[in-house]
C-alpha positions as CSV (number, residue, x, y, z in Angstrom):
1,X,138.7,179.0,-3.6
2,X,141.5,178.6,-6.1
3,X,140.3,180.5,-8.9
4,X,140.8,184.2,-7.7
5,X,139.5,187.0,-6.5
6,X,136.5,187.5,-9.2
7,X,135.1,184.0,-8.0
8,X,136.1,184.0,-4.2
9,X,133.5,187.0,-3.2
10,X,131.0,184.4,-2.1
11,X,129.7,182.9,1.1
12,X,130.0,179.1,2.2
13,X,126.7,177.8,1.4
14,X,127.3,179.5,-2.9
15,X,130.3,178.1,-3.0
16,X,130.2,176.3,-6.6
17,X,134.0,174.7,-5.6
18,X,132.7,171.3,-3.6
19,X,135.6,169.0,-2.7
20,X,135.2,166.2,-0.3
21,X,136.9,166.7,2.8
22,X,137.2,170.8,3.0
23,X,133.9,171.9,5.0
24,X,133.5,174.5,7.6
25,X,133.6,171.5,9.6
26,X,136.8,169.9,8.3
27,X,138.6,173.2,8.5
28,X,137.6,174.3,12.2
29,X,139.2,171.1,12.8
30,X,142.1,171.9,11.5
31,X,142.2,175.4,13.3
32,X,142.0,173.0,16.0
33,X,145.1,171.5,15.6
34,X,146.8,174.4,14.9
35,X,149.6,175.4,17.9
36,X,150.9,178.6,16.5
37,X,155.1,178.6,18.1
38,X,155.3,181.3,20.6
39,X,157.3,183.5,18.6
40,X,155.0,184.2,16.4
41,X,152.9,187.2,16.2
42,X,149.5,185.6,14.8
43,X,145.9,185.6,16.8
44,X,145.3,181.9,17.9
45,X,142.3,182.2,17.1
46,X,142.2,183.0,12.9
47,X,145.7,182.4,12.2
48,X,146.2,186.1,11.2
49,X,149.0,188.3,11.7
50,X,148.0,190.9,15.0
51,X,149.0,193.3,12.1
52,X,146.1,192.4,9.9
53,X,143.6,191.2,12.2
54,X,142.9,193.7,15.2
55,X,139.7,191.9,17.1
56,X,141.1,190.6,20.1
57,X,143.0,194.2,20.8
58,X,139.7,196.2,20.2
59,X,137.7,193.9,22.2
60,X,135.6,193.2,19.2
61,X,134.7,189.6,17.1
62,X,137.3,188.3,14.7
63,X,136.6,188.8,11.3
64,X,138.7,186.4,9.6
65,X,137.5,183.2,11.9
66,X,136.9,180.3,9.7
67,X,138.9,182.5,6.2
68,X,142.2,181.3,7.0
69,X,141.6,177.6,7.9
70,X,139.0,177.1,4.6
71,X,141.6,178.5,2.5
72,X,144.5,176.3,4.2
73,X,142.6,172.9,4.0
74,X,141.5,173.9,0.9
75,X,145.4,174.2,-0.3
76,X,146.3,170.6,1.1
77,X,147.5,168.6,-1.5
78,X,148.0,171.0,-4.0
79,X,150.8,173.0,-5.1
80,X,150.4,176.1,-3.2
81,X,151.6,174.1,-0.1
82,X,154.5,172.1,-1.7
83,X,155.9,175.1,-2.9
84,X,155.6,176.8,0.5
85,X,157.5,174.4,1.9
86,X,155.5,171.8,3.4
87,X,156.3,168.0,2.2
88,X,154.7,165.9,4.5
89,X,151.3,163.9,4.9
90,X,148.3,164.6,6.0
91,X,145.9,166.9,7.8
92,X,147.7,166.2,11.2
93,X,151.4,166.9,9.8
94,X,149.7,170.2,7.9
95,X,148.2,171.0,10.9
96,X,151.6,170.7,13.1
97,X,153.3,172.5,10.4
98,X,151.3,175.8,10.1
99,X,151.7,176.3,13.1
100,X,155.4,176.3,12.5
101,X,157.3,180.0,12.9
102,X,157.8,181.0,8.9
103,X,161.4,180.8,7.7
104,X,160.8,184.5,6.3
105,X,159.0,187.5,8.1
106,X,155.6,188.9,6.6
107,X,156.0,192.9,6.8
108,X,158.5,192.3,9.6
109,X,156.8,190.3,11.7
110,X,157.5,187.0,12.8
111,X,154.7,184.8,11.7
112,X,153.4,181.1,11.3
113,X,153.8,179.4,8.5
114,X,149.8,179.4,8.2
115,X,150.3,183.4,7.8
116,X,153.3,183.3,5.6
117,X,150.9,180.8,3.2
118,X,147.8,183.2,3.2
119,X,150.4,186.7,2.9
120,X,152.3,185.0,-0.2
121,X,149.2,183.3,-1.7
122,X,147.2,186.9,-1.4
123,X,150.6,188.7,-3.0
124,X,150.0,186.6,-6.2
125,X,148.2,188.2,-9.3
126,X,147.2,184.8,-11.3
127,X,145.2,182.9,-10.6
128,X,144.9,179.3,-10.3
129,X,143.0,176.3,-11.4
């Protein structure tokens, strides 16, 4: 999950990257305690900017259900989410925080800090280890 795009084309079950606590379990239940703030412009139900993800509008499924929240528990306790801002403890204060509205707007819209992580995370070229 952290090593870039040549090694993230893959689906759960072939993923080589096994860390204890980030499962499709563990991360739906974190989408779970997710409470995106009004204000911002991200479907409830992946955690990706309306922009990006168009399933509810076209009446069709969501393709990015269960992306967003593998990638986000997957980030806890590393870098990525320190230097995003987040400084606290835990997969419930994670969970409450991104949800949060961003500080900074992701192709001018307002957006949770969930989307702002995924948006500046996908911007970067290196990878990481």
């Amino acid at each position: 999950m952290l090593k870039g795009a040549a090694e993230a084309e893959h689906q759960v079950d072939q993923c080589q990257e096994v860390r204890a606590g980030v499962s499709l379990e563990d991360s739906e239940a974190l989408r779970d305690m997710i409470k995106v703030d009004k204000k911002c412009r991200v479907y409830w139900r992946c955690g990706v900017s309306q922009r990006i993800c168009d399933g509810v509008k076209k009446e069709r499924a969501c393709r990015w259900g269960g992306i967003a929240a593998v990638l986000w528990l997957a980030w806890l306790e590393t870098d990525v989410v320190t230097e995003a801002g987040f400084y606290g403890v835990g997969v419930k204060e994670y969970g409450y925080w991104l949800g949060l509205k961003a500080q900074e707007k992701v192709q001018g819209v307002v957006v949770s800090n969930g989307m702002r992580l995924l948006w500046d995370q996908s911007q970067k070229r290196i990878s990481r280890v």
